[in-house]
ChimeraX commands (.cxc) that place a marker at each C-alpha (Angstrom):
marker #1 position 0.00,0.00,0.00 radius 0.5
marker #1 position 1.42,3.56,-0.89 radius 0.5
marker #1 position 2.52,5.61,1.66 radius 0.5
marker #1 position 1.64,8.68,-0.38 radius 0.5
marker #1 position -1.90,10.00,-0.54 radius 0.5
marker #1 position -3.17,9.10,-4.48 radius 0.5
marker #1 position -2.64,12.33,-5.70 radius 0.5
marker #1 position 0.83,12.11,-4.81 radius 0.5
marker #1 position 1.75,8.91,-5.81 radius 0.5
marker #1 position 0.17,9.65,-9.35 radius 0.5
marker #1 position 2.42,12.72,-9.51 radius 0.5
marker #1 position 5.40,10.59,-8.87 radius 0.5
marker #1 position 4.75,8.11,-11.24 radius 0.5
marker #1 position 4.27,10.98,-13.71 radius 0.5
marker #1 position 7.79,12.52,-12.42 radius 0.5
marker #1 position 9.54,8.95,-13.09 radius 0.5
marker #1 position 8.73,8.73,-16.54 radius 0.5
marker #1 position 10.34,11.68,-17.47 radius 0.5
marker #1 position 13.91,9.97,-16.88 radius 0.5
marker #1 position 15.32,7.46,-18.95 radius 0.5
marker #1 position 16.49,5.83,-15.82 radius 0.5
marker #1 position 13.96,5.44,-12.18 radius 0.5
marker #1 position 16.81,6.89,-10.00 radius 0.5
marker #1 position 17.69,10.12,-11.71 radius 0.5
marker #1 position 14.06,11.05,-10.24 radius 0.5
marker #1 position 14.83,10.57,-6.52 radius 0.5
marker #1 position 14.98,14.10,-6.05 radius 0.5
marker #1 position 11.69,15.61,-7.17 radius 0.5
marker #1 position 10.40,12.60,-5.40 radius 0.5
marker #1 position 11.73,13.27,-2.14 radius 0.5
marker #1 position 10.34,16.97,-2.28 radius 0.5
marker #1 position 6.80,15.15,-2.76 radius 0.5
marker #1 position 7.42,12.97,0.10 radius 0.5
marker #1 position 8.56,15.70,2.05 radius 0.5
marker #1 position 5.41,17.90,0.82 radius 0.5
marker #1 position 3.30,15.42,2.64 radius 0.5
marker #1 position 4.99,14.73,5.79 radius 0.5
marker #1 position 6.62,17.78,6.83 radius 0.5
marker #1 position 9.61,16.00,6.94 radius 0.5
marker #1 position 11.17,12.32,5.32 radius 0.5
marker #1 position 9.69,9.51,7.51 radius 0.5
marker #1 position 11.47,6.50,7.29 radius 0.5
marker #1 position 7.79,5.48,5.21 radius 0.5
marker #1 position 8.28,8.15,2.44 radius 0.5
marker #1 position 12.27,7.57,2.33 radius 0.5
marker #1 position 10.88,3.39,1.40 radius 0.5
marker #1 position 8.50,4.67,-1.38 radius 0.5
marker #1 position 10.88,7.13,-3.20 radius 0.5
marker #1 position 13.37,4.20,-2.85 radius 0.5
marker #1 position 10.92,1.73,-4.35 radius 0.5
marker #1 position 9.72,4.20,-7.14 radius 0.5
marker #1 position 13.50,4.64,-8.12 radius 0.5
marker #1 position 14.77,0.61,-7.83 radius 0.5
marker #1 position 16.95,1.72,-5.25 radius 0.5
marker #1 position 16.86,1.17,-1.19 radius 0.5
marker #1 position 16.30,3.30,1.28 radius 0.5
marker #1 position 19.91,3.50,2.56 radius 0.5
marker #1 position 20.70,4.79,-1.03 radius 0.5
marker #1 position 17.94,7.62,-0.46 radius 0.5
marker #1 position 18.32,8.50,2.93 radius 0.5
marker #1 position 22.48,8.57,1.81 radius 0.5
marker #1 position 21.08,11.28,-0.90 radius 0.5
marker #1 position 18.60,13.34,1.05 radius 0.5
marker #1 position 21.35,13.87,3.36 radius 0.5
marker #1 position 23.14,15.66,1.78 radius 0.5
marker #1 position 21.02,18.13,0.62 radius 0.5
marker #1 position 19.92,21.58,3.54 radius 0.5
marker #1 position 16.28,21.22,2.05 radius 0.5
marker #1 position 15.58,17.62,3.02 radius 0.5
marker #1 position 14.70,17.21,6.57 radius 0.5
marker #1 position 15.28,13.61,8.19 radius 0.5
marker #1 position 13.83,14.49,11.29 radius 0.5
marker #1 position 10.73,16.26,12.09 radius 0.5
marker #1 position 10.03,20.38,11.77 radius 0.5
marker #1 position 8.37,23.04,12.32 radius 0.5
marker #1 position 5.54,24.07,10.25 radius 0.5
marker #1 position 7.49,26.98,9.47 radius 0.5
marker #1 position 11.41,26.34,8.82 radius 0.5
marker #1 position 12.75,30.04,9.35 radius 0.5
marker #1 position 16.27,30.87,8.26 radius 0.5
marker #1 position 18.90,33.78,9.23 radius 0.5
marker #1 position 21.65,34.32,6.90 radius 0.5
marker #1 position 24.47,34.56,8.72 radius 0.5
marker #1 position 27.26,34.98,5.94 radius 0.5
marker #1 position 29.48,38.14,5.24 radius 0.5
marker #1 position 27.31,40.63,3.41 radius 0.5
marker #1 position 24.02,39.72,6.62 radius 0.5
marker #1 position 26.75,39.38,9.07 radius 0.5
marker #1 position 28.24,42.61,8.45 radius 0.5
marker #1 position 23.95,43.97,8.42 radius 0.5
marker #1 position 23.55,42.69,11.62 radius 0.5
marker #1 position 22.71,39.06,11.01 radius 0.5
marker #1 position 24.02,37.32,14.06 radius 0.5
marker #1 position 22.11,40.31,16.27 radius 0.5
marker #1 position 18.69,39.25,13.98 radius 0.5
marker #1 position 19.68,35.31,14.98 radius 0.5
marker #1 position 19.33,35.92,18.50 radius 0.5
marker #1 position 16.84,38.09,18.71 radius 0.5
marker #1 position 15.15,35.10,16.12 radius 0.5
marker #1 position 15.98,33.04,18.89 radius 0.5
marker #1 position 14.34,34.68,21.65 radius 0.5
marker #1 position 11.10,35.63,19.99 radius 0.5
marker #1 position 10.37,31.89,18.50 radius 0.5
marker #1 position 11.25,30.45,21.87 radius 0.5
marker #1 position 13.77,27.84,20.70 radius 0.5
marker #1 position 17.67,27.64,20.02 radius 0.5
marker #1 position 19.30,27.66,16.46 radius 0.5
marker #1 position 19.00,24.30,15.16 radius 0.5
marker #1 position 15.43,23.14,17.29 radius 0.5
marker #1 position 12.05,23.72,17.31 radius 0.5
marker #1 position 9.54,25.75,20.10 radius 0.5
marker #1 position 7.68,23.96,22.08 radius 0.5
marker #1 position 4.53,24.82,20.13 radius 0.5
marker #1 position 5.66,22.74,17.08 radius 0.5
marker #1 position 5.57,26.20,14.63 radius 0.5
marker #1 position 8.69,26.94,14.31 radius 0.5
marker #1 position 12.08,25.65,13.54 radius 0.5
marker #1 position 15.24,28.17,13.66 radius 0.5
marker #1 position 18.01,27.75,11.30 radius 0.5
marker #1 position 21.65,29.53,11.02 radius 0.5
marker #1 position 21.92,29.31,7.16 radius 0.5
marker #1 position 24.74,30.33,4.64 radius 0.5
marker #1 position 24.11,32.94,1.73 radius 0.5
marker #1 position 20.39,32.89,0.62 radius 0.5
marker #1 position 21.79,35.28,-2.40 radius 0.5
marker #1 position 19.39,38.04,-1.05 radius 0.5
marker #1 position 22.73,40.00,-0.49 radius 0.5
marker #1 position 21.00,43.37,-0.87 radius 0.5
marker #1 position 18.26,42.77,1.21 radius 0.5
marker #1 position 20.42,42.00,4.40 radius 0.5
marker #1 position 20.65,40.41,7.11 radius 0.5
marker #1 position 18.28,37.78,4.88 radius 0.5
marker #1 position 15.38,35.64,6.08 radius 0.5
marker #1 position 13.84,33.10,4.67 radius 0.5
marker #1 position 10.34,30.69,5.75 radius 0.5
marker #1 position 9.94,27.75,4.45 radius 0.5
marker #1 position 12.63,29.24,1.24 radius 0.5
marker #1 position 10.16,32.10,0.82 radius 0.5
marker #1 position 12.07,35.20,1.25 radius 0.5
marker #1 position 10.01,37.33,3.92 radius 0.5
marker #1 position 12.82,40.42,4.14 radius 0.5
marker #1 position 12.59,41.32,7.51 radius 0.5
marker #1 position 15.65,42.87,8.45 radius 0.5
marker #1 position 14.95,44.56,11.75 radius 0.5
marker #1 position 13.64,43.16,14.60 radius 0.5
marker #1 position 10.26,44.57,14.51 radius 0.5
marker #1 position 9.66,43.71,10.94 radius 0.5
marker #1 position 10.30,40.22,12.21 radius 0.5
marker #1 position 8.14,39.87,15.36 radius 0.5
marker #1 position 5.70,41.06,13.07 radius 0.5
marker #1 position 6.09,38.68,10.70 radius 0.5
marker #1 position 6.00,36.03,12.83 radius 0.5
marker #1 position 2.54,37.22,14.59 radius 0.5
marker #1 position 1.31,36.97,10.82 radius 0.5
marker #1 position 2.32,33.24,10.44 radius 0.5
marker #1 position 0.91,32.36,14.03 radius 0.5
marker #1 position -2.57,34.12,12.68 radius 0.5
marker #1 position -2.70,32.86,9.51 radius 0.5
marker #1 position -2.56,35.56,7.70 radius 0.5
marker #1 position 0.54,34.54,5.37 radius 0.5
marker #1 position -1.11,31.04,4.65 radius 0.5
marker #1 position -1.23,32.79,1.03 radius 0.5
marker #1 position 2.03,33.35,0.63 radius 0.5
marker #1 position 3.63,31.07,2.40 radius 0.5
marker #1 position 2.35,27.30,2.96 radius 0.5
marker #1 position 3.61,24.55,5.68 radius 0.5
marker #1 position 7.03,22.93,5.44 radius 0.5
marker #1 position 7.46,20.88,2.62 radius 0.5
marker #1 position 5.45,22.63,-0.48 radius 0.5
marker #1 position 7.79,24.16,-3.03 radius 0.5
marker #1 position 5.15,25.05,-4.96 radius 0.5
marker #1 position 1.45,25.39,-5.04 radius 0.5
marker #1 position 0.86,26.24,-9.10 radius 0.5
marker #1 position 1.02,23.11,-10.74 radius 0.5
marker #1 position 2.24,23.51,-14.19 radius 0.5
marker #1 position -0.35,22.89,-17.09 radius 0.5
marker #1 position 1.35,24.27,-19.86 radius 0.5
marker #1 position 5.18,23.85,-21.13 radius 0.5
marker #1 position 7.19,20.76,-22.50 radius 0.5
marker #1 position 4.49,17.55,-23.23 radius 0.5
marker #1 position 4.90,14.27,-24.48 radius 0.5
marker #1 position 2.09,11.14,-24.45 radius 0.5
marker #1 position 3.89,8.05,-22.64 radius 0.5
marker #1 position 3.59,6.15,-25.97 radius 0.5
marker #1 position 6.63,9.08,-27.81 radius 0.5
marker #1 position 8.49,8.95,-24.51 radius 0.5
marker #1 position 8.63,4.97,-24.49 radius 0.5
marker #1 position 9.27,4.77,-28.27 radius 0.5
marker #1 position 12.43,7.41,-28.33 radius 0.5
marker #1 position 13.81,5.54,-25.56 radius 0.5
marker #1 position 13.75,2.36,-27.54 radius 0.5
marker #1 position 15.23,4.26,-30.31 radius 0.5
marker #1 position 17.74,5.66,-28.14 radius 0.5
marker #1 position 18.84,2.19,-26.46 radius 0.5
marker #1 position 18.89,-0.05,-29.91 radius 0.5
marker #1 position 21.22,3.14,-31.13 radius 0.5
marker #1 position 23.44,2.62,-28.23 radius 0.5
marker #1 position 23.77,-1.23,-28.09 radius 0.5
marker #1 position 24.54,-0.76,-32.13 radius 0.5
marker #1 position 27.48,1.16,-31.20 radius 0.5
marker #1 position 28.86,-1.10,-28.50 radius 0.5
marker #1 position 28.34,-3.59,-30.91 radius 0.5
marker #1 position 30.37,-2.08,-33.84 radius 0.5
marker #1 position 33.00,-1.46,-31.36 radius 0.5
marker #1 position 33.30,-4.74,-30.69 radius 0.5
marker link #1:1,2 radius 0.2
marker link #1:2,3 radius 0.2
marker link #1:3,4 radius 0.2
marker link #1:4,5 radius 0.2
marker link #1:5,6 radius 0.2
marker link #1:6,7 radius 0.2
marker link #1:7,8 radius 0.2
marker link #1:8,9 radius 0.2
marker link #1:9,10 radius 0.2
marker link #1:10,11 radius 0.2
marker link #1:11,12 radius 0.2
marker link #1:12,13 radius 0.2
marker link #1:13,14 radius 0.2
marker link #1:14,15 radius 0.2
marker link #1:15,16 radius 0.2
marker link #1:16,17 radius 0.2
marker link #1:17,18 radius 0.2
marker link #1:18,19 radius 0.2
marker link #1:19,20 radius 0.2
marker link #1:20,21 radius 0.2
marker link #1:21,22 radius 0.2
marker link #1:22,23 radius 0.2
marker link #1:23,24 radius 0.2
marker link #1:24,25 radius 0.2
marker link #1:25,26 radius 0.2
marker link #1:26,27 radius 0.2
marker link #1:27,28 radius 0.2
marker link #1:28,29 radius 0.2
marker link #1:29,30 radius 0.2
marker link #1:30,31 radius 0.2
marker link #1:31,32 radius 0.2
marker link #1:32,33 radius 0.2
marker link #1:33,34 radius 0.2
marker link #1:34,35 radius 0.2
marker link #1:35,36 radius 0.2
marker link #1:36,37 radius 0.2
marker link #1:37,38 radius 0.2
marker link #1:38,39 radius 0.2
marker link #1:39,40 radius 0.2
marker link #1:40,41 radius 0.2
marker link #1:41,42 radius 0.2
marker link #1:42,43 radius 0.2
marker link #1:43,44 radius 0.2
marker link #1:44,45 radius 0.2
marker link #1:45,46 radius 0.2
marker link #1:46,47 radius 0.2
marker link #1:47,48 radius 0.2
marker link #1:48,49 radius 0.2
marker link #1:49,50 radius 0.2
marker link #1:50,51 radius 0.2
marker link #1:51,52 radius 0.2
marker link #1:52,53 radius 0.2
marker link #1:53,54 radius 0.2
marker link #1:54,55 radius 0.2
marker link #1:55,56 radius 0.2
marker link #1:56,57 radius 0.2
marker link #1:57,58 radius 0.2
marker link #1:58,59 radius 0.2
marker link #1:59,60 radius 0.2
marker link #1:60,61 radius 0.2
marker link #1:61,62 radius 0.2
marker link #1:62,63 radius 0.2
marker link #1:63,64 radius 0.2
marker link #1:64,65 radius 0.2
marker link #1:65,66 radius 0.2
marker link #1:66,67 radius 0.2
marker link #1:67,68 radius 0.2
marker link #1:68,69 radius 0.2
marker link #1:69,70 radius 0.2
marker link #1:70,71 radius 0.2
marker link #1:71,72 radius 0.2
marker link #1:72,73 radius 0.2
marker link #1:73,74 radius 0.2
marker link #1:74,75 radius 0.2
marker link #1:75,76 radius 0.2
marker link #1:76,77 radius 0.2
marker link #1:77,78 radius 0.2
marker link #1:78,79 radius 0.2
marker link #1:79,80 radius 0.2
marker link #1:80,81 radius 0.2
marker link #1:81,82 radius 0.2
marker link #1:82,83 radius 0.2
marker link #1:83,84 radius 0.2
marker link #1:84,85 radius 0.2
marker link #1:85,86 radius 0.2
marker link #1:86,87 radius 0.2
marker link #1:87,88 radius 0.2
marker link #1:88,89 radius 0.2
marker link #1:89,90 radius 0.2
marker link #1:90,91 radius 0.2
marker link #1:91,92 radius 0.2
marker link #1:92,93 radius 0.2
marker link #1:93,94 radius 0.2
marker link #1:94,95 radius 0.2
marker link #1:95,96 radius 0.2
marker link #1:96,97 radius 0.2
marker link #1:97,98 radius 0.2
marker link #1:98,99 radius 0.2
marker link #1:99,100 radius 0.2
marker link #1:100,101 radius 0.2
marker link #1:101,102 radius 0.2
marker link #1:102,103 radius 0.2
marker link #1:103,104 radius 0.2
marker link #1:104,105 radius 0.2
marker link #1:105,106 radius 0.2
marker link #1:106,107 radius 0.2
marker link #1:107,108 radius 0.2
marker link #1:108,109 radius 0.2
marker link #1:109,110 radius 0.2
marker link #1:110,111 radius 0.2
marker link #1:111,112 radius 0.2
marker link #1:112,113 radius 0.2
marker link #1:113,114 radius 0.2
marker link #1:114,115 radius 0.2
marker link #1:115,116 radius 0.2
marker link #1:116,117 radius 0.2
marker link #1:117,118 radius 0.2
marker link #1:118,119 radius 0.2
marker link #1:119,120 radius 0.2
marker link #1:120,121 radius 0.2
marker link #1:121,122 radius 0.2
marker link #1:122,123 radius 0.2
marker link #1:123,124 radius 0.2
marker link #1:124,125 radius 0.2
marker link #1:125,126 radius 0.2
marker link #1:126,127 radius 0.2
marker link #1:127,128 radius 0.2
marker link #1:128,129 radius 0.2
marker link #1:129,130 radius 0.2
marker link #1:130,131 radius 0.2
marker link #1:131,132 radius 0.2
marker link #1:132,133 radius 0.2
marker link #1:133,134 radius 0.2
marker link #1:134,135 radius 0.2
marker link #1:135,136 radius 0.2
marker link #1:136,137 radius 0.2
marker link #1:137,138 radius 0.2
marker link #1:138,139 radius 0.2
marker link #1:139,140 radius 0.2
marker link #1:140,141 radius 0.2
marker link #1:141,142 radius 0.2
marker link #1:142,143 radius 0.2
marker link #1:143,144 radius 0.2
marker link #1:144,145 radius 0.2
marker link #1:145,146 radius 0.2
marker link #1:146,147 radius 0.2
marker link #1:147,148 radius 0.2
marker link #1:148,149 radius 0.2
marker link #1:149,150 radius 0.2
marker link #1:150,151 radius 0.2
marker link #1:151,152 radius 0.2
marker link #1:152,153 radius 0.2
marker link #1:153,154 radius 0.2
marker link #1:154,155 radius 0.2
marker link #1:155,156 radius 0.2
marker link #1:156,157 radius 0.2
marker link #1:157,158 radius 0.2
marker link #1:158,159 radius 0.2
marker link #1:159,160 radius 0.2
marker link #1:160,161 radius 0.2
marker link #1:161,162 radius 0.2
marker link #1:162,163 radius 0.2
marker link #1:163,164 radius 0.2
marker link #1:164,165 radius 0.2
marker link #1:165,166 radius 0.2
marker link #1:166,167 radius 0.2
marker link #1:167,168 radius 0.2
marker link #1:168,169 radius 0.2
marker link #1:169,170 radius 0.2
marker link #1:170,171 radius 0.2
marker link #1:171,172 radius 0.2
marker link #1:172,173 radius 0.2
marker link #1:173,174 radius 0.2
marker link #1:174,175 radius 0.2
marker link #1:175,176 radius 0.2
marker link #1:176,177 radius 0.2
marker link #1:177,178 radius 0.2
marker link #1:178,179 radius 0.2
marker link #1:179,180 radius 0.2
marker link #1:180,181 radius 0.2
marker link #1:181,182 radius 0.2
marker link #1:182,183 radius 0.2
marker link #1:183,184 radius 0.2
marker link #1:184,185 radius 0.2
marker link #1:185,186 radius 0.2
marker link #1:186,187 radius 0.2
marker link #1:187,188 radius 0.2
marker link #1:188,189 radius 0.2
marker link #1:189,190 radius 0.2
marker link #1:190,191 radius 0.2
marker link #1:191,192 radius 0.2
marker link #1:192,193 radius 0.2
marker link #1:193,194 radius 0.2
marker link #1:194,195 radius 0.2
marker link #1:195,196 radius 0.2
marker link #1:196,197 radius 0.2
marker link #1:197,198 radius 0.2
marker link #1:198,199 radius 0.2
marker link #1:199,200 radius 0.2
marker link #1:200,201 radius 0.2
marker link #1:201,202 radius 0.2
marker link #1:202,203 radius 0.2
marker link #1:203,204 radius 0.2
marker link #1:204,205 radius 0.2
view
């Protein structure tokens, strides 16, 4: 049975057929697994590694490695202070703290609450919007300390639901328009492209 709701999993399925091979997908699909659970649970990591023909150790090995996976549970809202030169000369370590002491948790944890989540990152590439903050990778631009407490009393009210959704969504929009092709041209260029290849290996032989 699929971890993922059915939406989901039909998205991923559509996601894997773009690649010519199941494993070069394990990205996207770990931002839909993610998109679901806040964070990867050991259930989603077993699905994207099913989906790709790989095992889990391989994904959990990948999602690692990458700051935008989460392998432990999060906040709903993942809020990050730049803390590199161009923010740290702005006053980026002051807006940490003071991050710190207004969410109620240390750098690196969550409040008590279960809202929020308080990173130290490196360059968001904001530089000339410093010290940069991001939620959930949705730049917010609160520099001062005001701007931010009243940012924050806008997520705990809902009132930036619009603009910026729980942990896990990278996007809302789904796309209906760009690059298409039906299954049936995607399956027959492949074949195509693999009978060209073993004819070369076999001429080189």
């Amino acid at each position: 049975m699929s971890h993922l709701r059915s939406d989901l999993r039909q998205r991923a399925e559509e996601i894997v057929a773009l690649y010519p091979r199941k494993r070069s997908a394990m990205l996207p699909l770990l931002h839909l697994a993610q998109e679901q659970d806040g964070y990867l649970t050991d259930e989603g990591i077993a699905e994207v590694a099913e989906l790709t023909g790989t095992t889990p150790a391989d994904v959990r090995g990948t999602a690692s490695f990458y700051d935008m996976y989460h392998l432990e549970p999060v906040g709903k809202y993942v809020v990050g202070v730049c803390t590199n030169v161009a923010c740290l000369l702005a006053g980026g370590i002051e807006l940490l703290e003071h991050a710190s002491e207004t969410l109620g948790c240390a750098v690196g944890s969550t409040s008590d609450d279960g809202l929020f989540t308080l990173e130290e990152t490196e360059c968001l590439a904001d530089c000339n919007i410093a010290p940069c903050v991001q939620v959930n990778h949705r730049y917010v631009r609160t520099t001062t300390p005001d701007a931010f407490d009243a940012m924050v009393d806008e997520l705990k009210t809902g009132r930036r639901d619009h603009d910026i959704p729980s942990h896990g969504t990278l996007i809302r929009v789904r796309r209906s328009g760009g690059l298409r092709a039906s299954k049936s041209d995607v399956a027959s260029e492949r074949s195509d492209a693999k009978a060209a290849r073993d004819k070369r290996e076999e001429e080189k032989k």
